[in-house]
C-alpha positions in Angstrom: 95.0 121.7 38.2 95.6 123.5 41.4 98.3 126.8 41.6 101.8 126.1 43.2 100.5 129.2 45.6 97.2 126.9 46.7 99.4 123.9 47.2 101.6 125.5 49.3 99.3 126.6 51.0 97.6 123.4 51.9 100.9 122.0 53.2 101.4 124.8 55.3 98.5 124.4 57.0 99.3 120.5 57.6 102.9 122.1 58.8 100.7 124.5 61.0 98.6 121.7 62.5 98.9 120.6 66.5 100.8 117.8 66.4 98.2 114.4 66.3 98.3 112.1 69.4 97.8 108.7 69.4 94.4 107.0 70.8 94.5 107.8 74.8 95.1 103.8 75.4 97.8 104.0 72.9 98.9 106.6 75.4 98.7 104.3 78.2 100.4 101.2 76.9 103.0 103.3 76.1 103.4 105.0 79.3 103.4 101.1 81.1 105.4 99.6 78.2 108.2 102.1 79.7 107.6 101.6 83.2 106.9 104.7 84.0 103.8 106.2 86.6 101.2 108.6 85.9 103.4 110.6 88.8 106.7 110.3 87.4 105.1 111.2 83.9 103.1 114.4 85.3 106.7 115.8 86.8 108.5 115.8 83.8 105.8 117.3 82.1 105.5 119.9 84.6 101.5 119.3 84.9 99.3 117.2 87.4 99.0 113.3 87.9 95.0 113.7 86.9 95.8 115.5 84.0 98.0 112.5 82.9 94.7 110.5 83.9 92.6 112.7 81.9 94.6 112.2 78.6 95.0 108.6 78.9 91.1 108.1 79.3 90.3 110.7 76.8 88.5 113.1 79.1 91.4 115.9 77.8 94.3 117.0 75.9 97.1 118.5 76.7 97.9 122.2 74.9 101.6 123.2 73.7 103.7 123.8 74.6 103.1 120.6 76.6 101.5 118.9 73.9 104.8 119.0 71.5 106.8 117.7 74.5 104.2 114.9 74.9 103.9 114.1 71.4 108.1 113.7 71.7 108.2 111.2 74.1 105.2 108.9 72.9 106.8 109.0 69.5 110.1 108.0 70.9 108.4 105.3 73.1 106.2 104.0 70.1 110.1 103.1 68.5 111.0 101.3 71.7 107.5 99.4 72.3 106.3 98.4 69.1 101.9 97.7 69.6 101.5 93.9 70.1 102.3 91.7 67.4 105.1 94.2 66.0 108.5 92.5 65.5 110.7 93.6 68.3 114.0 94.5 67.9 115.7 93.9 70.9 115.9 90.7 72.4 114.9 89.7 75.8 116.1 87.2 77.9 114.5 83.9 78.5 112.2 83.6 81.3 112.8 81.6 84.2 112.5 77.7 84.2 110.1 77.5 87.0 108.7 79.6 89.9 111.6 80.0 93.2 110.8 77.6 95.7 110.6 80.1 98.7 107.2 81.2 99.9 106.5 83.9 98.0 107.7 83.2 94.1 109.2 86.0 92.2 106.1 88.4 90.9 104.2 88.3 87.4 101.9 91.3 87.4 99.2 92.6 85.2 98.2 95.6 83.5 95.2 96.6 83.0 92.3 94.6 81.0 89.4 95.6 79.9 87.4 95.5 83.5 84.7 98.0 84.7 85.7 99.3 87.7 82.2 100.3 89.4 79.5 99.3 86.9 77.1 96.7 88.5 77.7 93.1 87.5 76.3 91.8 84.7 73.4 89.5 84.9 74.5 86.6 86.9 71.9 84.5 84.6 73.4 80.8 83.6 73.4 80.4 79.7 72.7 76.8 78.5 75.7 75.2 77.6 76.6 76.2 74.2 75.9 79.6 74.4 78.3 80.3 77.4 80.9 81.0 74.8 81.7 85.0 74.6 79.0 85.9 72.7 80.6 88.3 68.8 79.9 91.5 70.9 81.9 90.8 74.0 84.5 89.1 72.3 84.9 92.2 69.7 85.9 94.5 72.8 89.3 95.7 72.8 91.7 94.7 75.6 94.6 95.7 76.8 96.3 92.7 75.4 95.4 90.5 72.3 96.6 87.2 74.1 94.6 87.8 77.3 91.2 88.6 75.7 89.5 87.4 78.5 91.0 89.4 81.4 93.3 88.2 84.5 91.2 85.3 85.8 87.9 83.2 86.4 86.0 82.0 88.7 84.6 78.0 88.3 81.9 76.4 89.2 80.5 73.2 89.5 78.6 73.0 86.1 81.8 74.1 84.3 80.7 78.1 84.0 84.1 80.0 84.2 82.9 83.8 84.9 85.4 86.1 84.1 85.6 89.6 84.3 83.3 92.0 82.5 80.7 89.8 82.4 82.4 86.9 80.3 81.4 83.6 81.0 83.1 80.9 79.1 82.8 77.2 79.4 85.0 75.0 80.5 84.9 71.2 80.1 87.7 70.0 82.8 86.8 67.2 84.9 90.4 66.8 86.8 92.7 69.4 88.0 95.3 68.8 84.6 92.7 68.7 82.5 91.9 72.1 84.2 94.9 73.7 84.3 95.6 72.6 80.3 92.7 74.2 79.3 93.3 77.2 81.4 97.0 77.3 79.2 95.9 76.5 76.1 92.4 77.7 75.5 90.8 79.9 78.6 92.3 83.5 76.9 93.4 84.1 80.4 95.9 86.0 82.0 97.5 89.5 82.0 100.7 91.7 81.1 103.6 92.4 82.5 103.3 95.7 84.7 107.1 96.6 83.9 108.9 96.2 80.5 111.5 93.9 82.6 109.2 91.9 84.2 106.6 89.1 83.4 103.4 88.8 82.2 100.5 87.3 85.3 100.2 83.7 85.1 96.6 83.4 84.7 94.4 82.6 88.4 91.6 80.0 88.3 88.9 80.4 91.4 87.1 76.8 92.3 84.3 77.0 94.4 83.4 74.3 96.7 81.0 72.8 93.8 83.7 73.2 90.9 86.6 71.4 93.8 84.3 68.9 94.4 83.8 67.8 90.6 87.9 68.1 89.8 88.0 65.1 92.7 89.1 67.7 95.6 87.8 68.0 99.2 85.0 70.2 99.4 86.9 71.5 103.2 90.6 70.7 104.3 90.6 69.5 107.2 93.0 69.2 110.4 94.3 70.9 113.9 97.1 73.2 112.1 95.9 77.1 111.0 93.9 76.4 107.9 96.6 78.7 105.5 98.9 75.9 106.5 96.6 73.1 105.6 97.3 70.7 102.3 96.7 67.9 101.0 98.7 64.9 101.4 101.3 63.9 98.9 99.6 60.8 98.0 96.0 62.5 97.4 94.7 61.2 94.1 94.5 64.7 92.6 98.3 65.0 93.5 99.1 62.1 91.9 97.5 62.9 88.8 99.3 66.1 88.4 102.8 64.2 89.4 102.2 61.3 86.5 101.1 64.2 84.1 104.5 66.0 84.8 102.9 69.4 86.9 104.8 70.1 89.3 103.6 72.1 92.7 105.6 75.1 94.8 107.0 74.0 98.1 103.6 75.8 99.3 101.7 72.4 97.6 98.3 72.2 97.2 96.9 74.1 99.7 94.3 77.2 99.5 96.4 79.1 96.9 98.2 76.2 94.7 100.6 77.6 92.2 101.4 74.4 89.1 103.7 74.6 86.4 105.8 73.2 84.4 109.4 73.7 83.8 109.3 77.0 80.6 109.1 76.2 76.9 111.5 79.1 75.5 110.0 82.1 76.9 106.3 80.6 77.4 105.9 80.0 80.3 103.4 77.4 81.7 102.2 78.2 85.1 98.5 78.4 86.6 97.9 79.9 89.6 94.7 78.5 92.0 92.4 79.6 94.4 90.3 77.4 96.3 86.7 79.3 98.0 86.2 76.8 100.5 89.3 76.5 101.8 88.8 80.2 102.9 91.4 80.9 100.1 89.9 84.8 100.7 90.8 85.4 104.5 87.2 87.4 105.6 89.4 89.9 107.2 91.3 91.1 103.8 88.0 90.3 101.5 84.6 90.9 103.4 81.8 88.9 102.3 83.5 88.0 99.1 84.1 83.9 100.0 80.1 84.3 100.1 79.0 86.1 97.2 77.8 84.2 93.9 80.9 83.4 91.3 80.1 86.0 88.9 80.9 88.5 91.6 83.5 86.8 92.9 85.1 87.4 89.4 83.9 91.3 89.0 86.0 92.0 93.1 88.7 90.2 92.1 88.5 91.5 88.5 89.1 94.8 89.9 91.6 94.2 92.7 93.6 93.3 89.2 93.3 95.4 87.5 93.8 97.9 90.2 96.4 96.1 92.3 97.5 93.1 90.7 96.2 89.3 90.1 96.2 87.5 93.6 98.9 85.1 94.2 98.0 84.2 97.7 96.9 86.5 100.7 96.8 90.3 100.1 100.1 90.5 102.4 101.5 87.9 99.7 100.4 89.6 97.0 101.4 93.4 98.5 105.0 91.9 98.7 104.3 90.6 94.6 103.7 93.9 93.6 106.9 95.5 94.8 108.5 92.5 92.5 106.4 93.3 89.6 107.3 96.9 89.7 110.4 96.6 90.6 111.9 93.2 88.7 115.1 92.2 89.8 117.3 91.9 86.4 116.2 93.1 82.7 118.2 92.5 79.9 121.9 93.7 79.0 124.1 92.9 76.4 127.3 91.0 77.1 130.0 92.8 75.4 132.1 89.8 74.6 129.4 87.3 73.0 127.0 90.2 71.7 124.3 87.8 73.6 121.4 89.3 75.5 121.4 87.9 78.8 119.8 89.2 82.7 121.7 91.8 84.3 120.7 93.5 87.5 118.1 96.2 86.8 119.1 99.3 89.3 116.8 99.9 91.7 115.6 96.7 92.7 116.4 94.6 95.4 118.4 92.2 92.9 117.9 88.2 93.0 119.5 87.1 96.0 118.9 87.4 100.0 120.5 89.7 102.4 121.1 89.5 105.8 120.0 92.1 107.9 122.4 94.3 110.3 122.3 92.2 113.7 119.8 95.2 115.2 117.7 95.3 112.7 116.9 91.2 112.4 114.8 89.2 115.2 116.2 87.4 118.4 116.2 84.4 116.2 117.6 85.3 113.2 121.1 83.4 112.1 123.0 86.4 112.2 122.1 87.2 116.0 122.4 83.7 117.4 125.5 82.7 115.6 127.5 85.8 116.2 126.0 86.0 120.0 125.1 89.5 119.5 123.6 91.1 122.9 123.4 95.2 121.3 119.3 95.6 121.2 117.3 95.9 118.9 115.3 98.2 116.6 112.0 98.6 118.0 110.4 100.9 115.0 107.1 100.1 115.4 103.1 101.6 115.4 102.3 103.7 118.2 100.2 102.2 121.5 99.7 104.9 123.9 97.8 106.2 126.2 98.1 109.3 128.1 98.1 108.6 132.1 94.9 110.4 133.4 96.3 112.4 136.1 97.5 114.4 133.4 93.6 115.0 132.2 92.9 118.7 133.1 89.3 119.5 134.2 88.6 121.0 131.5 89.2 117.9 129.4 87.3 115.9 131.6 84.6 118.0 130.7 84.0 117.8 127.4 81.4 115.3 126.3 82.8 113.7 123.3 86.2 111.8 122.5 86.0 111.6 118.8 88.5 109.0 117.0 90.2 110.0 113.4 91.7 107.7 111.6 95.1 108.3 109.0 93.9 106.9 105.5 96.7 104.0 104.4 99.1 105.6 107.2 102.4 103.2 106.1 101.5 103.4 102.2 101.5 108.1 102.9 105.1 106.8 104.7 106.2 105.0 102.0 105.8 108.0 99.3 109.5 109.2 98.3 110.7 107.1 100.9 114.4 106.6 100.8 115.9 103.4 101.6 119.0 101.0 101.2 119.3 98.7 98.7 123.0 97.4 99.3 123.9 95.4 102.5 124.6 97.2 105.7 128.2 98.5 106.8 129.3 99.0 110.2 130.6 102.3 111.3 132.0 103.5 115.0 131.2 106.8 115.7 129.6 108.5 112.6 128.3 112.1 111.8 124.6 111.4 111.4 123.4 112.2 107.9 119.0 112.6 107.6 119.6 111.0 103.7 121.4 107.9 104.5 119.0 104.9 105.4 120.2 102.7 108.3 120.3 102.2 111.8 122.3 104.0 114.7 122.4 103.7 118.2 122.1 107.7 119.4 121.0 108.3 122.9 117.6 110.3 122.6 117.2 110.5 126.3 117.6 114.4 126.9 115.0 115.1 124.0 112.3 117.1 126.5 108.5 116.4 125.3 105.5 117.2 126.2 103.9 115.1 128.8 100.8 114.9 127.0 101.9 113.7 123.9 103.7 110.5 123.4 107.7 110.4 122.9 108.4 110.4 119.4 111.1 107.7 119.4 109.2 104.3 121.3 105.7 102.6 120.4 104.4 103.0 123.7 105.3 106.4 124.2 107.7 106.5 127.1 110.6 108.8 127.1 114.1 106.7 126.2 116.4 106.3 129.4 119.5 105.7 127.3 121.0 104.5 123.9 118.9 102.6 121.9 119.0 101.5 117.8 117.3 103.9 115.8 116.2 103.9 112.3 117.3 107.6 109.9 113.9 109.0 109.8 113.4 108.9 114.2 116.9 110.2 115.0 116.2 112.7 112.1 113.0 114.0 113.5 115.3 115.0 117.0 116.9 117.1 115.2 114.6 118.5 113.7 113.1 119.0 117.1 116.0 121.2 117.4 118.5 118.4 120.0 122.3 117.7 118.9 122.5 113.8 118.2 125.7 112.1 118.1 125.3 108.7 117.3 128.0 105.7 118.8 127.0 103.1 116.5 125.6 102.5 112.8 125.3 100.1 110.4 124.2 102.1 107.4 124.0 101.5 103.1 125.6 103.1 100.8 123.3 102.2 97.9 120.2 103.4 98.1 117.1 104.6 96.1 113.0 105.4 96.3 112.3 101.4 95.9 108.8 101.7 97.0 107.8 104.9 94.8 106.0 102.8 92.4 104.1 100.4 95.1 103.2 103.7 96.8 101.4 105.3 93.2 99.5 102.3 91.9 98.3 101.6 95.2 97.5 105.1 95.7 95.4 105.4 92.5 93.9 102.0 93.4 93.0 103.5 96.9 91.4 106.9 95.7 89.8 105.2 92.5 87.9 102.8 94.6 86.9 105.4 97.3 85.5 107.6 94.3 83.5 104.3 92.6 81.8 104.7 96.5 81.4 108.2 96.1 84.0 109.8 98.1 85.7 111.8 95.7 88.7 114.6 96.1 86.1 117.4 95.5 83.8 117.1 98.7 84.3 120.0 101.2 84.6 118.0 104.6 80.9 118.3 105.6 80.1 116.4 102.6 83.6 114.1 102.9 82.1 112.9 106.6 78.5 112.4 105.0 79.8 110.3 102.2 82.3 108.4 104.6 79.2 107.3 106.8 77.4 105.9 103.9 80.0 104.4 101.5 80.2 101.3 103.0 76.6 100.8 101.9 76.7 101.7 98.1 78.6 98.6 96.3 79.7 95.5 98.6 81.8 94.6 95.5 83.8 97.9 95.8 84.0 97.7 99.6 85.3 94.5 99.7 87.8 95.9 96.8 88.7 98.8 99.0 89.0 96.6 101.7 91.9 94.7 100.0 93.7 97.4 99.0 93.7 98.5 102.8 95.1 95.1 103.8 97.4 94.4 100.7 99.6 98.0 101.8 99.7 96.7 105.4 100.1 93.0 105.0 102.6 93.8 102.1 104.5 96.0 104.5 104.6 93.3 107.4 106.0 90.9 105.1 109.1 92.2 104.8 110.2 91.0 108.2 107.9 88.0 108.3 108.4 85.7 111.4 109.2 82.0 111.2 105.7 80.1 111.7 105.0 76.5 112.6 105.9 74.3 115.7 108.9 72.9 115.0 110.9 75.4 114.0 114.2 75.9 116.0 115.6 79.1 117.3 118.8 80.0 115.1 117.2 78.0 112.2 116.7 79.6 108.8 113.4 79.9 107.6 111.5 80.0 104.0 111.0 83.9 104.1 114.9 84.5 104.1 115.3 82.8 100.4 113.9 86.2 98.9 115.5 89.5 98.1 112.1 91.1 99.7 112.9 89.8 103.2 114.6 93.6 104.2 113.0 94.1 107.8 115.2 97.6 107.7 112.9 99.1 104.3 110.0 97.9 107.5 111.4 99.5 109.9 111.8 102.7 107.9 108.3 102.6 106.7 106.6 102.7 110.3 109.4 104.9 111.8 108.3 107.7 109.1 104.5 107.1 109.5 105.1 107.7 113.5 107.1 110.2 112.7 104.3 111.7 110.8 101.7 111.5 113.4 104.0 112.9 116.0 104.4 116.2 113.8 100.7 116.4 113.3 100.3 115.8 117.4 102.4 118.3 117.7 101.3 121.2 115.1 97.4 120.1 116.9 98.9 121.0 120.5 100.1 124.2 118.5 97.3 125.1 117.2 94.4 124.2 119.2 95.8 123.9 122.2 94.1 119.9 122.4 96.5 117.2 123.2 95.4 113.6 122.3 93.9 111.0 125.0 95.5 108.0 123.0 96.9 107.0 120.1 97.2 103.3 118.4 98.8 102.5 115.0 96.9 105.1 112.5 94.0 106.3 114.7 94.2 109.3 117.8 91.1 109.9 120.0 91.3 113.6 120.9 88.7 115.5 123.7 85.8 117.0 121.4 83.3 119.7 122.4 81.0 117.9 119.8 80.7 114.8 118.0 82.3 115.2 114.6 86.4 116.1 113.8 84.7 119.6 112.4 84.1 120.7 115.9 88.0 120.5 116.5 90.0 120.4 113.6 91.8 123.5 113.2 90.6 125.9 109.9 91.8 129.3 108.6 89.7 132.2 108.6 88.9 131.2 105.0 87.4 128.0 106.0 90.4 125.9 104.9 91.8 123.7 106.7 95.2 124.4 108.2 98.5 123.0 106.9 100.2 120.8 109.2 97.6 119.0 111.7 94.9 116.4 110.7 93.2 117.3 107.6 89.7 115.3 106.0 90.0 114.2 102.8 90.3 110.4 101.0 93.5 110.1 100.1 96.8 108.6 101.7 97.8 110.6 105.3 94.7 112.2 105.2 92.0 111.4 108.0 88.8 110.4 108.6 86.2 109.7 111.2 86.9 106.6 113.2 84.8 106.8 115.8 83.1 108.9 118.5 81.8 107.7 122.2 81.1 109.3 125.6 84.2 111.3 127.4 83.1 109.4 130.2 83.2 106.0 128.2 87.2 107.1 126.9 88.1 108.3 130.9 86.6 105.0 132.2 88.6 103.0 129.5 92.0 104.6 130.2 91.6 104.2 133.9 91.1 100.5 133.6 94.5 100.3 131.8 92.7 100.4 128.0 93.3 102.3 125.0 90.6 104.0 123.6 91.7 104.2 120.3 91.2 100.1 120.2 87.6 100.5 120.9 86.2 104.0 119.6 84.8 102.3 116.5 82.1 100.2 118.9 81.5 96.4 118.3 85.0 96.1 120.9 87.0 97.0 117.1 90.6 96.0 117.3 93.2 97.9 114.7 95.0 95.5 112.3 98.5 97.1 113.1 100.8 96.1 110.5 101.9 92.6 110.7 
């Protein structure tokens, strides 16, 4: 039998022990179950966002004192968000019947599933029927959750082979678009988690190619004279019919490239299956290059990992950047109504909330409801990218001498903008005459008129540069940076909220981290010294078209998500003074917009500046995200300014792959960027070659 002394001595070792962590995706599920970022995580544990990466993939561990503090909040976390399959013990609210009617439906987003991000695809083989079944090994995998084993989606094809994501291939037997969507509900495994603890898990997205739309008795092309997004098919197509006599319902979208179909919620199960159709160029080749083309199985792997990353398409990348802000930020979560005791949806603060708001008159369009109806005649914001070009008789010879005009390019310029970005979340209220305050979100009129510039550089405060000649609405962040450019402002006007919170934070950080991951899966990583940054820039493009085409989403899903918060009326027939679809949503806040660009020209007007400062070079133009500056040679190193140490100096353009950092755009002739700019032109449109036009937002 052992001594007292040796047992107490085992149990103090077991007391001296470092506390025991769970598994790192234990960590992780955790971490998402609360709704909280890697970044929000790493600042209130005092450490770095990749460290918080590092434990959650098991690369590292963190030491105490961090590691008690760590182990605190997991453990309290682990009470609140029991593993899968644990009985819960608060209730949740019911989810919603059906999807909103508007054009954009209130967001289900996914966490991550079990999806290599830069592996090469699997085999793209066919297995005979009966074997196309996961096979025991694939379907033993863990995943992020037990009732999506087989990941966020699947593309279909004609002989019934639904490829999935990490290599799955299962088989489906549909022949008809309800038999379709009742197998994808009841036996596909597909679909994904909620990406906030309020808000819903991904209804699951099923990809037809032509061959598979063919089979379930659709066209193989739409056809017609409207913009094909805005095609569908009649209301007394057979396919249509079908679904209506089988009780599916469609959105007011109907069936069109992206078909959403549902039926009205059983409890909190909801029944809703989102499609994509290939042929009816579903994935716009500006937003997915060369994806429409490639074969299913890779189709599945680029979108696999755009869902992972991003979030399961639900339409366009611009539709689905607006989805994500929903997903991450869901309108109501469930409170406790202190007379029944019942759990029921509250607002959740921070969000947007559930219903519409109209804008401030300056801040909507010229045919917005509240301009027409109330007659208003006061301007209009006009935050928007910069389009300049700097007259050449303000060249100096010396300039004109150079031989190069070399073109950098701001990484994801609005997603940088929208990082801690303040904005309101409560309707606007008028006020006559008020002291300007940087940390209140809204719009004033201010004249910015006497504010002296340098004639080389654009004016900070209009898209094309030109000085103001007199009052004009401005959003915080531009009548902010006059002061800061040391002018007095006193404002007339402003309409101005007195709610407000970072409601983009969490957009900005998973798309962030999808951004740098997918730039590092093309090997341009954070550790490159800019020599090697450029190098790997030149060639990434080449290494994966899977991953560039991912990249290349993620690129169009921040701007195209941005632009939809003030998205235009579209169609013929619409009628000035008319409301349009896009106003039924919450997201429809053309101010948060407006606040956005006005910070990311803000931005590039500091780092114009600080480069005049510096270097002494002024730029030749400047469009969107991309400057064209005079080079002595033909790469950003030959300008760029760097400290004696070889670092690069804080404050102008730096290299690097991450958010507001730049990179090489372009570089042509001084004699080609002279010629341009005297014909009117702005060389910043064309430095890339192939006549390149920049997507600029909207």
């Amino acid at each position: 039998m052992p001594s007292e002394e040796e047992l107490f001595a085992s149990v103090d070792a077991l007391l001296n022990e470092e506390p025991h962590l769970p598994p790192p995706a234990e960590r992780a599920r955790l971490r998402e179950a609360a709704g909280i970022t890697q970044a929000r995580l790493a600042t209130a544990l005092k450490t770095t966002t990749q460290s918080v990466k590092n434990w959650e993939n098991g690369r590292s561990e963190p030491k105490s004192p961090r590691l008690d503090a760590y182990q605190r909040l997991l453990n309290g976390w682990a009470a609140k968000y029991p593993a899968p399959g644990a009985v819960s013990a608060a209730p949740v609210p019911a989810a919603p019947a059906a999807p909103a009617s508007s054009e954009v439906e209130p967001a289900d987003a996914p966490q991550p599933v079990d999806v290599p991000g830069a592996g090469p695809a699997r085999p793209a083989t066919r297995p005979a029927a009966a074997s196309r079944r996961p096979t025991a090994e694939k379907a033993a995998r863990p995943a992020a959750d037990p009732r999506f084993p087989h990941g966020p989606l699947a593309v279909l094809d004609g002989d019934g082979s639904a490829y999935g994501t990490g290599g799955i291939v299962l088989d489906c037997p549909a022949t008809s678009v309800v038999e379709l969507v009742e197998w994808t509900l009841r036996e596909s495994g597909l679909g994904a988690p909620k990406l906030n603890r309020y808000g819903k898990d991904s209804d699951p997205l099923i990809v037809l190619t032509a061959a598979a739309a063919v089979k379930l008795g659709l066209p193989e092309r739409l056809e017609g004279h409207e913009q094909r997004r805005s095609l569908r098919l009649p209301e007394d197509h057979p396919v249509v019919k079908q679904m209506v006599k089988a009780k599916w319902r469609l959105t007011q979208r109907g069936f069109g490239p992206w078909a959403r179909i549902y039926r009205k919620a059983q409890g909190r199960e909801r029944q809703c299956v989102q499609l994509a159709i290939l042929s009816w160029d579903a994935l716009d080749e500006r937003s997915w290059p060369g994806v429409a083309q490639m074969e299913p199985a890779d189709v599945a792997r680029v979108l696999g990992v755009y869902a992972q990353r991003v979030i399961t398409p639900r339409g366009s990348t611009a539709v689905s950047g607006l989805e994500l802000m929903t997903a991450l930020r869901p309108p109501t979560r469930a409170v406790q109504d202190p007379q029944t005791g019942n759990w029921v949806p509250g607002h959740n603060p921070g969000s947007l909330g559930t219903e519409p708001m109209d804008p401030a008159p300056p801040e909507a369009t010229p045919e917005h409801p509240v301009v027409v109806d109330s007659g208003w005649s006061g301007g209009f914001l006009n935050e928007e990218a910069y389009q300049w070009v700097r007259p050449v008789d303000l060249l100096s010879d010396e300039e004109c001498t150079l031989p190069f005009a070399v073109g950098l390019d701001l990484n994801t310029a609005f997603l940088a903008a929208a990082a801690r970005l303040v904005v309101g979340l409560s309707a606007p209220d008028y006020f006559r005459a008020p002291t300007f305050n940087p940390k209140i979100p809204g719009s004033w009129l201010v004249d910015l008129s006497h504010v002296e510039v340098d004639p080389r550089l654009p004016s900070p405060f209009t898209p094309d540069g030109t000085r103001p000649t007199g009052p004009a609405w401005y959003q915080t962040h531009t009548v902010a940076y006059a002061q800061e450019l040391g002018y007095n402002v006193a404002p007339l006007e402003a309409y101005l909220r007195r709610e407000t919170g970072a409601y983009l934070d969490p957009w900005h950080d998973r798309l962030k981290t999808a951004y740098v991951d997918t730039l590092a899966d093309l090997g341009v990583t954070k550790d490159l010294d800019d020599r090697a940054f450029l190098a790997a820039m030149e060639r990434h493009k080449d290494a994966d078209p899977a991953m560039t085409a991912v990249l290349a989403a993620i690129k169009a899903t921040v701007k195209g998500g941005i632009g939809k918060l003030r998205e235009r009326p579209q169609g013929k027939k619409y009628k000035e003074g008319e409301r349009w679809p896009a106003l039924q949503r919450p997201t429809w806040r053309p101010d948060i917009r407006a606040a956005v660009i006005s910070k990311a020209r803000i931005n590039m007007h500091r780092k114009l500046r600080n480069m005049a400062t510096m270097t002494g070079l002024y730029p030749l133009a400047v469009l969107s995200d991309c400057v064209v500056y005079p080079s002595p040679g033909d790469s950003p190193l030959d300008f760029l300014p760097y400290a004696a140490s070889g670092k690069p100096q804080p404050g102008g353009f730096r290299l690097g792959p991450t958010p507001g950092l730049a990179k090489l755009e372009g570089v042509q002739s001084m004699l080609w960027a002279v010629d341009l700019m005297e014909q009117g032109y702005n060389p910043a449109r064309h430095i890339k070659g192939g006549d390149a036009v920049l997507d600029e937002g909207e």
